[in-house]
N, C-alpha and C positions, 0 to 999 in steps of 0.2 A: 756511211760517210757522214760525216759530222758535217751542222753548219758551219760555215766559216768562212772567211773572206782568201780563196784560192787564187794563182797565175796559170793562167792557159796562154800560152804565147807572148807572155809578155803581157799580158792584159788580166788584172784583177777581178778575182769575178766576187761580187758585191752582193749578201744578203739582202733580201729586203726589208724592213723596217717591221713590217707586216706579218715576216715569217713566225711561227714560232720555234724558238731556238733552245731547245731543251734538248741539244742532241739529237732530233730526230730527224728523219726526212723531210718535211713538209717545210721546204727552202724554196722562194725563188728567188735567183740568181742574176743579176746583171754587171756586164762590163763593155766597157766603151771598144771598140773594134774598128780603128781610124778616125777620119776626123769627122764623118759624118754617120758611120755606122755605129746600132748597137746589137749586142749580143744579149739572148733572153733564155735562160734554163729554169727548170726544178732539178733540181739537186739528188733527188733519186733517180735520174733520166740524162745523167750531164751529157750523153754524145748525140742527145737530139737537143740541136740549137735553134733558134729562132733570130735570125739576122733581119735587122729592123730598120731606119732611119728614125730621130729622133719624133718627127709626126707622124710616121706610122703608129709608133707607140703612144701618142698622146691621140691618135685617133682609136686603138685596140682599146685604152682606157678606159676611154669618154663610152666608148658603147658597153664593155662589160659593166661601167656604174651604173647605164643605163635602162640595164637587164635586155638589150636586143641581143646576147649571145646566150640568155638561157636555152635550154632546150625546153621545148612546147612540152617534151614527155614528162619533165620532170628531172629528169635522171643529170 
């Protein structure tokens, strides 16, 4: 499945910026899901969704830039 800006319900679901988009998988995905929800995919995985509010996801951010969701292992 190619990147690309998809409708799932009437809601666009939106590349991210960040993706790279050479065709490949390695997409993630968002689109707005009423007036305060949002919806979060990768694009090789689209029927598992991530349903957010918009500070949840500015809170999931703030910690991944802040490397508290690496794994200890490595991996």
């Amino acid at each position: 499945m190619p990147c690309e800006e998809r409708h799932v319900s009437g809601s666009p679901w939106t590349k991210s910026s960040f993706s790279s988009g050479q065709g490949n998988h390695d997409c993630v995905e968002i689109a707005a899901s009423g007036a305060s929800t949002l919806r979060l995919r990768e694009s090789d995985e689209p029927g598992t969704v991530l349903i957010l509010t918009p500070a949840a996801l500015r809170s999931l951010l703030a910690r991944a830039r802040s490397g508290h969701l690496d794994s200890p292992s490595g991996r």
